[in-house]
C-alpha positions in Angstrom: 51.1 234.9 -47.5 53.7 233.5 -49.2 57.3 234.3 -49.1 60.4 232.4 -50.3 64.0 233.7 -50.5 67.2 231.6 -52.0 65.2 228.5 -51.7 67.0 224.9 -53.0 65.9 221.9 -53.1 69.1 218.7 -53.8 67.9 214.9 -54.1 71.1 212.9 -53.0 71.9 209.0 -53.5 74.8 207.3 -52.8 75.8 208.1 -56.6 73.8 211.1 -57.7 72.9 214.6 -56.7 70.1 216.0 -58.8 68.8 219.7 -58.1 65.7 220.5 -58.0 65.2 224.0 -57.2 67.8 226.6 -57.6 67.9 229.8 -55.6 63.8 230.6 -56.0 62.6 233.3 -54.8 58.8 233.5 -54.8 56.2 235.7 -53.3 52.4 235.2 -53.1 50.3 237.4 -51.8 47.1 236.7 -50.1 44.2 236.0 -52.3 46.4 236.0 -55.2 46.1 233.2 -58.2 49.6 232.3 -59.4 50.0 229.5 -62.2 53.6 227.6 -62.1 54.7 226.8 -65.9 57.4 224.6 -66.9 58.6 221.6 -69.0 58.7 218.2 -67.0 61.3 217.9 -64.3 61.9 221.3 -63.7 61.0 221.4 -60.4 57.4 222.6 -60.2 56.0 219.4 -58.3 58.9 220.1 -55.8 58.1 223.5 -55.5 54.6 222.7 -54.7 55.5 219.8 -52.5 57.7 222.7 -50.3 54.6 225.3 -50.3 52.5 222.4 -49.2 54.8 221.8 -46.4 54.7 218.0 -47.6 58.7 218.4 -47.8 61.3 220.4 -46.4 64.0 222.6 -48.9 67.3 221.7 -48.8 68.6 225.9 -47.9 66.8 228.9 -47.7 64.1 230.4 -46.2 60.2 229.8 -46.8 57.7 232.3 -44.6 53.6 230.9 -44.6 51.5 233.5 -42.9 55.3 235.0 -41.4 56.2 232.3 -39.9 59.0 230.4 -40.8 58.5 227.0 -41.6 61.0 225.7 -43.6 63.1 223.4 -41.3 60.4 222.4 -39.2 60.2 218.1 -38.3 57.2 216.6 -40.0 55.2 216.8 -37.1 55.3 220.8 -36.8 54.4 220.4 -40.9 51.8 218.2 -40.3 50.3 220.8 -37.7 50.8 223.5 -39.1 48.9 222.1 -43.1 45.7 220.2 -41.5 42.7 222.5 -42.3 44.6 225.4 -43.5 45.9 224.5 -46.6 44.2 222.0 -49.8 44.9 220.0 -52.5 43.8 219.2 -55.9 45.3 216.4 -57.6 45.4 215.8 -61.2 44.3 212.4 -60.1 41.8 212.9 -57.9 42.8 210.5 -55.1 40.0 210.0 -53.7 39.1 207.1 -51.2 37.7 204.2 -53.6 36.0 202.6 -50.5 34.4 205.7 -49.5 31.1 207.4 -51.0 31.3 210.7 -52.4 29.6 212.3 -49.3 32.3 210.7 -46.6 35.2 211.3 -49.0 34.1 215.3 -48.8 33.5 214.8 -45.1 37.2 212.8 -44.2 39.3 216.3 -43.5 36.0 217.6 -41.0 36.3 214.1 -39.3 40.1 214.4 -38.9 39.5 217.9 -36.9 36.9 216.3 -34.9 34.4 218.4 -36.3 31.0 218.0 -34.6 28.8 215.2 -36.7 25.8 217.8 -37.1 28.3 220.9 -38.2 30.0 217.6 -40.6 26.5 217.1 -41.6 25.6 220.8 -42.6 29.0 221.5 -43.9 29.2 218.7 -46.0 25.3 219.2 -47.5 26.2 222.2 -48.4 29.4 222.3 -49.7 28.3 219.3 -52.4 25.0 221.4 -53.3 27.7 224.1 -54.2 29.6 222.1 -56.1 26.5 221.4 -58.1 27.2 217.3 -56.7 25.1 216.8 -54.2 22.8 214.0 -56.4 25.9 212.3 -56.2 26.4 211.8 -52.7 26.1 208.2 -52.2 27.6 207.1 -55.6 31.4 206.1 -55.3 34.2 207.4 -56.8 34.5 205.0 -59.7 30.5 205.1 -60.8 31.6 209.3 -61.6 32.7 210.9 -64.8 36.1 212.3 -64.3 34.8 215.9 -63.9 32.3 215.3 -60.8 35.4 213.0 -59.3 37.6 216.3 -59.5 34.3 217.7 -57.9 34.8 215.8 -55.4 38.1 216.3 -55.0 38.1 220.4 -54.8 34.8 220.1 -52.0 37.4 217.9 -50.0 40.2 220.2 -50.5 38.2 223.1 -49.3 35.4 221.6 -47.1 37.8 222.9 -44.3 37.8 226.3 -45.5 41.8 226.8 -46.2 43.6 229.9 -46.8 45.4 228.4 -49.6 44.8 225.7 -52.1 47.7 224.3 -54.2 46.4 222.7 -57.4 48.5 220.3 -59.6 47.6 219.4 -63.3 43.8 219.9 -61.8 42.3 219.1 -64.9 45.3 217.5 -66.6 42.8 213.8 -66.8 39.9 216.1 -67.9 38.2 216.6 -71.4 38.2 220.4 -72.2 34.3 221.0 -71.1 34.8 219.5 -67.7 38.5 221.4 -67.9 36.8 224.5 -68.2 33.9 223.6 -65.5 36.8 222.8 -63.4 38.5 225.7 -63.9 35.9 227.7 -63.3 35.4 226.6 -59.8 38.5 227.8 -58.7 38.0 231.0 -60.5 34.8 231.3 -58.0 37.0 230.5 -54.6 39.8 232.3 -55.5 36.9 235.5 -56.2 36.0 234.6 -52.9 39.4 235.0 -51.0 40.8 231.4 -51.5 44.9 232.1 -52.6 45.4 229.6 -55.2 49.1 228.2 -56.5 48.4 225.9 -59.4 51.3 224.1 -61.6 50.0 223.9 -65.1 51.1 222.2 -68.4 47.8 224.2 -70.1 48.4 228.2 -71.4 44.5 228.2 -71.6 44.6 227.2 -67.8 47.3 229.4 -66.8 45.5 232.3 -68.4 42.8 232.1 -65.5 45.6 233.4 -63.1 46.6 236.4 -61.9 50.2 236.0 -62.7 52.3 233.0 -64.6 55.9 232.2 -62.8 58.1 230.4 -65.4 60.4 227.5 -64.2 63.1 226.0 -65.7 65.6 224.0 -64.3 64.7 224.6 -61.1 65.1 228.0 -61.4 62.6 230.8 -62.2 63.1 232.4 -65.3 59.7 234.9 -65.4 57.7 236.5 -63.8 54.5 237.5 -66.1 50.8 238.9 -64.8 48.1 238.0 -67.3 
């Protein structure tokens, strides 16, 4: 699904050139669940901000589903991510204005999803989640774990091949860490690929496979 070769990533200002990523090269196969270790500011956000098609690499080649995307104009990115892939944020970003139902909904509505197929997909994908009680409350009258709730039936109300998952319970206590955790487990066993950057050993341990960075460069490769 995934396939990166000699991949950099250089931030440039006027007086400084930082690198971010350093010759990666990263495979992930489909329905795999890959954790991404590493101390702050080596490059792991970056990295998922490149598989995300959020931002382009600076060199080198990056293959999603075989085709090659990583020069394309934000437009062609923009195509290419809507209702294919998620994301789970460590914090949550969901729409304060919004109830819990239309936050889940948004994605559905920006495909032009039919209101009755928005209706049933939406019903069900917060019984699922075990939040459907919930569906009129708004995001800050939730406990932190049913906002991330929240969060992953957004990310995968649209039924992606791949979610990418930073620090997803990194603003969790370790029950609703777990719950959380959990939940990913289940799509992922259900075909969902997963990439997931991770501070947590315990979290990481729910993965296939760990990938070590460090300074922008892989230094391991480890299945669990």
């Amino acid at each position: 699904m995934i396939q990166i070769e000699k991949l950099d990533k250089v931030f440039r200002t006027d007086e400084v050139e930082t690198v971010a990523l350093n010759n990666v090269n990263f495979n992930v196969d489909k329905g795999e669940f890959v954790a991404v270790m590493g101390p702050s500011g080596c490059g792991k956000s970056t990295l998922l901000n490149i598989l995300g098609l959020l931002d382009n690499p600076s060199s080198g080649s990056y293959r999603l589903n075989d085709t090659e995307v990583a020069s394309l104009k934000e437009k062609e990115r923009t195509r290419l991510r809507k209702g294919k892939i998620g994301f789970v944020f460590q914090s949550f970003n969901l729409i304060d204005e919004l109830n819990v139902y239309e936050n889940v909904e948004l994605p559905l509505t920006y495909l032009g999803v039919p209101a009755s197929e928005r209706k049933r997909r939406v019903n069900d994908m917060l019984k699922r989640m075990n939040i459907g009680h919930r569906a009129k409350h708004f995001p800050q009258q939730l406990s932190g774990g049913q906002q991330q709730r929240v969060a992953i039936a957004r990310a995968v109300i649209t039924e992606p091949g791949l979610i990418l998952a930073d620090e997803p319970t990194g603003n969790l206590d370790s029950k609703n860490g777990a719950e959380v955790m959990e939940l990913l487990t289940e799509l992922n066993r259900q075909g969902t690929t997963i990439v997931m950057v991770t501070h947590s050993k315990h979290d990481a341990g729910y993965a296939h496979r760990v990938v070590h960075l460090f300074d922008g460069s892989i230094v391991a490769n480890i299945p669990n």
